[in-house]
Steps between C-alpha positions, in 0.01 A plus 500: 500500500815433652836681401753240349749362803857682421834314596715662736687682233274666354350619837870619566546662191123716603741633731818516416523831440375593862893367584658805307260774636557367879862523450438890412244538780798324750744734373265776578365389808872459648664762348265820476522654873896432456500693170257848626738449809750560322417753303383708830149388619434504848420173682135653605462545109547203345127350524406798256713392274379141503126649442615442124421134512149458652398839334652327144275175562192636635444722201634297215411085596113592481538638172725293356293182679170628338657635163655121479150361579369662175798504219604268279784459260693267336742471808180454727348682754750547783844449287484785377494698779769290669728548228452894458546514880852304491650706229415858679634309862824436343546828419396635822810286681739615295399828598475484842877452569563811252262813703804655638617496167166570343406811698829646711299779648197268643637145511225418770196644281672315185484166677188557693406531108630204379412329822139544345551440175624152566225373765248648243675283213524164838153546540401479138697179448404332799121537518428302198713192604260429842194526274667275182499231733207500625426530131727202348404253771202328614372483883659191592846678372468843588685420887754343314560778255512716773729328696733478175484868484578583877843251418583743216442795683672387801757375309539830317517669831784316579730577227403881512594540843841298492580669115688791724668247713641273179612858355737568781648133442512572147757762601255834502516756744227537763649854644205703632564857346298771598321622213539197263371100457756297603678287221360175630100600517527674121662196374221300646219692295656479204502131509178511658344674209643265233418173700102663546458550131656151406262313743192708383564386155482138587159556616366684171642290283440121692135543555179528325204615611126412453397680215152690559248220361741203711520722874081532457473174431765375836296731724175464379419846361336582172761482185519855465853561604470383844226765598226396765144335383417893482722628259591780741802520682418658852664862657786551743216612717322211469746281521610633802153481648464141410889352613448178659404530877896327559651723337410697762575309778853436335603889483490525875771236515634603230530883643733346823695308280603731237534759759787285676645434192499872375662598818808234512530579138545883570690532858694120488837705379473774757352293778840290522726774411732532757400174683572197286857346617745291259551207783846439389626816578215623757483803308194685382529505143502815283262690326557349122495148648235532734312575142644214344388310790133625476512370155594136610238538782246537206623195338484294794107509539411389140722187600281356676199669333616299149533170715170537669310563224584170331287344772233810588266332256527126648473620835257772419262174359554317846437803725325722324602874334405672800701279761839504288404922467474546851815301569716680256421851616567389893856355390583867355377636817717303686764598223486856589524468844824305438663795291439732835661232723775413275838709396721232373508538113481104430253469748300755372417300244295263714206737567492526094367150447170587694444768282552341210263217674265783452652617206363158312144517657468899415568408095307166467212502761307822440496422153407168472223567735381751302501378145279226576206767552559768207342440171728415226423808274547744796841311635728800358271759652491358875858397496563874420250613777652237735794680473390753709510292815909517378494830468314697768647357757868660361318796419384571849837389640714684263282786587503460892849290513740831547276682773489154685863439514549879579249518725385228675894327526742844493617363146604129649403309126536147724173570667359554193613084420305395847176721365512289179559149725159631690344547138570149410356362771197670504485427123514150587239511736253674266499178246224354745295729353544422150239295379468178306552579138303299276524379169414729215208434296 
């Protein structure tokens, strides 16, 4: 039976929310190797630290995918768990700013803390959103819903990475001080914190989901709360045993790709410290606005991520998922090869639009690929397991990142930009490989 066709709104409301939590992830994707920095971790260090966030989603979007699968309440199935999520992430960035504060005698173990605390509570609100779509909408939608939700996203990226830059016109002070979050980044969590809980409500309260007895009925299961023709939900192990032969396929490209993005993410800031020039004055600029600077950097590349995606799906129908995939990841490789090449600040942000090229294809393409060949009652549970083609790849980087730098480049963090251009590319290359995904039955 086929779902009922939802107007644009409503698919936007499905993921409205997704806007607020991206603006938190932005602010914490630009801003966390500044703040540890700050407060007196080494430049070898810093992947360690940003272990927090694949850690955080490999252990929690499983369980809160398969726990989703199987509860209902009045609020639905995945509301609930996008709601709870949103209230503890607030908290967790108006904390952040506040570890010196918090814990004078170990601000770096007090934010290394918090620093897990809120991609735990991130990873609890944003699983459920990738599987309510695929829940909400019917095949002939799903691309679209997707592509809806890698707008939001990217357009949540964008105002969490320029929040520090509008604070500094807004009159606050973006002074680096040893020991302390500057002024400017605090500011930017606080408002981060409030917009993220406003958005998520939006979502809870503007959409309904399938009660048990209607989902069944949409997907063709028995009307016993969604649950298979068996009446048995099946194990993580099984589950795992029985993933969809593209799901495989998809975490090799996947690996590259989140790889390269893991790696601009944590050595962007300390890769162009010390190089980036102002060209007015010729000048390399200083340390607190070379970190300002990283943050507009990371709110160039959702740009053109937000205005791609309005067209991934129509061009995605003419040449296929894989084609448009492909092409994505190859403009981000050509994107970082550009921020090794490049030391203008304004021009920097030319290499940004072919990773957020890739950017686009990364958040719609896997996933619309993949929902077409997951069963309906098990969509929470392999969206959670999914995840771990997100998450292993930072692990192992996070894990290997500081003896690479240290090792392998004598601490130069710009090599560590042309290892994640050779990353894309090879991430890229490995979509051949993916199969054909077929519809699921």
């Amino acid at each position: 039976m086929k779902k009922p066709e939802l107007n644009f709104w409503q698919i936007w409301n499905l993921s409205f929310g997704f806007l607020g939590v991206q603006i938190g992830y932005s602010l914490q994707n630009s801003n966390t190797s500044s703040i540890f920095q700050s407060l007196g971790a080494d430049v070898s260090h810093l992947s360690y630290f940003w272990l927090a966030a694949p850690l955080a989603g490999m252990i929690i979007q499983p369980i809160v995918g398969m726990f989703s699968d199987r509860i209902w309440t009045k609020m639905g199935r995945r509301i609930p768990f996008i709601l709870g999520g949103a209230v503890i992430s607030t908290i967790a960035l108006l904390l952040m700013p506040n570890c010196p504060a918090l814990l004078a005698v170990a601000p770096l173990a007090m934010g290394a803390f918090i620093l897990l605390f809120m991609d735990l509570s991130f990873n609890v609100t944003m699983q459920p959103f990738r599987a309510l779509v695929a829940d909400m909408l019917d095949d002939s939608q799903k691309t679209r819903g997707y592509v809806v939700q890698t707008f939001l996203i990217n357009l949540g990226a964008v105002i969490g990475a320029f929040l520090p830059l509008v604070m500094t016109w807004a009159g606050v002070s973006d002074e680096a001080v040893p020991g302390q979050v500057p002024r400017h980044v605090a500011y930017s969590y606080y408002a981060g914190g409030i917009i993220l809980l406003l958005t998520v409500l939006v979502t809870a309260f503007r959409t309904r989901e399938y009660p048990p007895e209607e989902f069944a009925r949409y997907n063709g299961l028995e009307g016993n709360g969604g649950e298979p023709e068996t009446g048995r939900k099946p194990g993580f192990i099984a589950l795992v045993r029985n993933m969809p032969d593209v799901m495989v396929r998809l975490g090799v490209t996947q690996f590259f790709s989140w790889a390269a993005l893991f790696l601009m993410w944590t050595y962007l800031k300390p890769a162009i410290t010390g190089v980036v020039t102002d060209p007015a004055t010729g000048e390399v600029l200083s340390e607190g606005a070379t970190q300002t600077w990283v943050g507009v950097l990371n709110g160039i590349y959702p740009i053109p991520a937000c205005l791609v995606s309005i067209f991934l799906g129509r061009i995605a129908a003419r040449y296929g998922n894989k084609a448009v995939y492909a092409a994505c990841l190859l403009c981000g490789a050509l994107g970082f090869g550009g921020l090794l090449l490049i030391h203008d600040k304004y021009l920097m942000m030319l290499p940004m639009i072919g990773i957020g090229i890739a950017w686009a294809g990364i958040l719609a393409m896997p996933y619309s690929i993949l929902s077409r060949d997951v069963r309906a009652s098990d969509m929470g549970a392999y969206m959670g397991i999914f995840n771990f083609t997100i998450t292993v790849p930072q692990i192992v980087i996070g894990l290997t990142g500081g003896m690479i730098v240290k090792w392998c480049f004598a601490s130069e963090a710009s090599a560590m930009l042309g290892l994640a251009g050779a990353f894309m590319l090879l991430a890229a290359l490995s979509v051949a490989f993916v199969g054909k995904s077929e519809p699921r039955k």
